[in-house]
MARLOVEX-28804 format. One record per atom (N, C-alpha, C): z, x, y. Coordinates in steps of 0.2 Angstrom, whole numbers, plus 2048, in hexadecimal, padded with zeros to 3 digits. Layout:
// MARLOVEX-28804
ZXY/...
***
This chain:
// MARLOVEX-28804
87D9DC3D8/87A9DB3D2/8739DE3D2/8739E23CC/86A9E53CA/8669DE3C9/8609E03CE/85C9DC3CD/8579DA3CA/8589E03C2/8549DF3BB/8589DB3B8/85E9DC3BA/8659D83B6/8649CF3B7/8629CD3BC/8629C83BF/85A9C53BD/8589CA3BC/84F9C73BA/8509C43B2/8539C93B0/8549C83A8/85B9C43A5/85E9C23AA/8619BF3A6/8639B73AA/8609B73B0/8629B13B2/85B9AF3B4/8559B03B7/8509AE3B9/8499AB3B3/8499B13B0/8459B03A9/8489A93A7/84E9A93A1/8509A43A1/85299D3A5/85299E3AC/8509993B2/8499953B1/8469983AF/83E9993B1/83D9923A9/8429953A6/83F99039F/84298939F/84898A3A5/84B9823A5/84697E3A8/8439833AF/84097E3B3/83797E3B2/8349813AE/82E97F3A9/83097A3A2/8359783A1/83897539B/83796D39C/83C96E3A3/83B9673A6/8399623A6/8319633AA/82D95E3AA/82A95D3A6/82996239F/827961398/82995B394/83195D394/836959393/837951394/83495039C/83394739E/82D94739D/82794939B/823948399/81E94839E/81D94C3A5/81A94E3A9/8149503A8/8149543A1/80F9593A2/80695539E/8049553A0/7FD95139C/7FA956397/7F7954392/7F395838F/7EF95F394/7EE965394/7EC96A395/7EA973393/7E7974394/7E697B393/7EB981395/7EE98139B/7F398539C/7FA98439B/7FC97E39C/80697C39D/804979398/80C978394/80F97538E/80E977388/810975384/81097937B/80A975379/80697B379/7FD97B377/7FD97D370/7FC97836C/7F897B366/7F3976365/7EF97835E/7EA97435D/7EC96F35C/7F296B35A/7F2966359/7F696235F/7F8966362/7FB95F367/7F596036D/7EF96436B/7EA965371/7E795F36E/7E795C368/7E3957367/7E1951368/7E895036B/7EA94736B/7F1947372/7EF944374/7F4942379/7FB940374/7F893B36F/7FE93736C/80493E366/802944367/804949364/80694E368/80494E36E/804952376/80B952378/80C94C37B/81094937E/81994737A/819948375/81F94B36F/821950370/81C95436E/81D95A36C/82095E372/81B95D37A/81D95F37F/82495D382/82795737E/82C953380/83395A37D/831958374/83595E372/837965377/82F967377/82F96F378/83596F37D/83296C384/83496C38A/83D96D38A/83E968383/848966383/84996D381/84597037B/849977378/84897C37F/84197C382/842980387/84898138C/84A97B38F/84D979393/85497B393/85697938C/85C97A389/85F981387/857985384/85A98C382/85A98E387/85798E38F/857990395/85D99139A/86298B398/86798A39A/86C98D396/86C98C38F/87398F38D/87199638C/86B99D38D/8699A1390/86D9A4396/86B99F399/8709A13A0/8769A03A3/87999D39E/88099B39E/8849A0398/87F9A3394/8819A9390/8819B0393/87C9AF397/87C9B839B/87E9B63A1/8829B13A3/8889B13A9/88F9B13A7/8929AF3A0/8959B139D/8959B739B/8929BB396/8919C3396/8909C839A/88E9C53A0/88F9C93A6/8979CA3AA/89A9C33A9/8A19C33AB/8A59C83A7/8A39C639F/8A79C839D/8A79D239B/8A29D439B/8A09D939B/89D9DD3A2/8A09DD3A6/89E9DF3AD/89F9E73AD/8A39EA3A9/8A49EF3AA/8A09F53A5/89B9F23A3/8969F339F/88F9F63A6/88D9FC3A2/8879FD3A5/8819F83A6/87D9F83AA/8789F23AD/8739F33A4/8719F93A5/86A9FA3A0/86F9F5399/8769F7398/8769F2392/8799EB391/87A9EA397/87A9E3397/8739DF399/86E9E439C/8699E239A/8669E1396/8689E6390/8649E338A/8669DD384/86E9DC386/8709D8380/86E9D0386/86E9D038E/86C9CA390/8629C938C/85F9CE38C/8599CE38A/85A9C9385/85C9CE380/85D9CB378/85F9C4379/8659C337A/8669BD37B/8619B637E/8609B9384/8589B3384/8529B4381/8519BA380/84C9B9377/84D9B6372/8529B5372/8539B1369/8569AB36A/8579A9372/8589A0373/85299E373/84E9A2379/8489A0379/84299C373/8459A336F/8409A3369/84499F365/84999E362/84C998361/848991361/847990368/84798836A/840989369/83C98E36B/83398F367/83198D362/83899135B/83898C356/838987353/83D982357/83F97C355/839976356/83697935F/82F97635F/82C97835A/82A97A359/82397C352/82597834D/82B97834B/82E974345/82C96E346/82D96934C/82F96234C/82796234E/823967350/81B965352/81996634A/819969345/81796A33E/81996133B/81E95E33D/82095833A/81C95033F/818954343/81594E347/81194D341/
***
């Protein structure tokens, strides 16, 4: 396996289940670098600690079915060039990602 193939379609997306995680069970405390930082859940713990719960599940989740998409599309299209199943795995975790980035923002607008 090309090892841009494997960056991009199963690690990246790895990397969001397991930053998801602990968001997820609520591990993460209020801070400056980790978890879904905006000005308002930077304000209150009691606004922090939701939203982070959120984020963490859509992270989690798009991370996972990411990578059980681009291990499916890999199977299924194996006889496809690296460079284009590179992209469509790309595309593919950009727009779950970005997806579940949205959903947080939605339910952190409705805190």
């Amino acid at each position: 396996m090309d090892i841009k193939l494997a960056l991009i379609g199963y690690v990246l997306p790895g990397l969001g289940v397991v930053f998801g995680i602990p968001m997820a069970f609520g591990m993460v405390p209020p801070n400056r670098y980790y978890g879904y930082r905006t000005r308002k859940t930077m304000a209150s713990p009691s606004v922090w600690y939701p939203a982070n719960r959120i984020a963490g599940r859509c992270l989690a989740i798009a991370g996972l079915v990411a990578v059980c998409h681009n291990a499916y599309f890999q199977h299924e299209h194996a006889n496809w060039p690296s460079t284009t199943q590179q992209f469509f795995m790309s595309i593919a975790s950009g727009v779950l990602l970005l997806l579940g980035v949205m959903v947080s923002a939605i339910y952190v607008r409705k805190l």
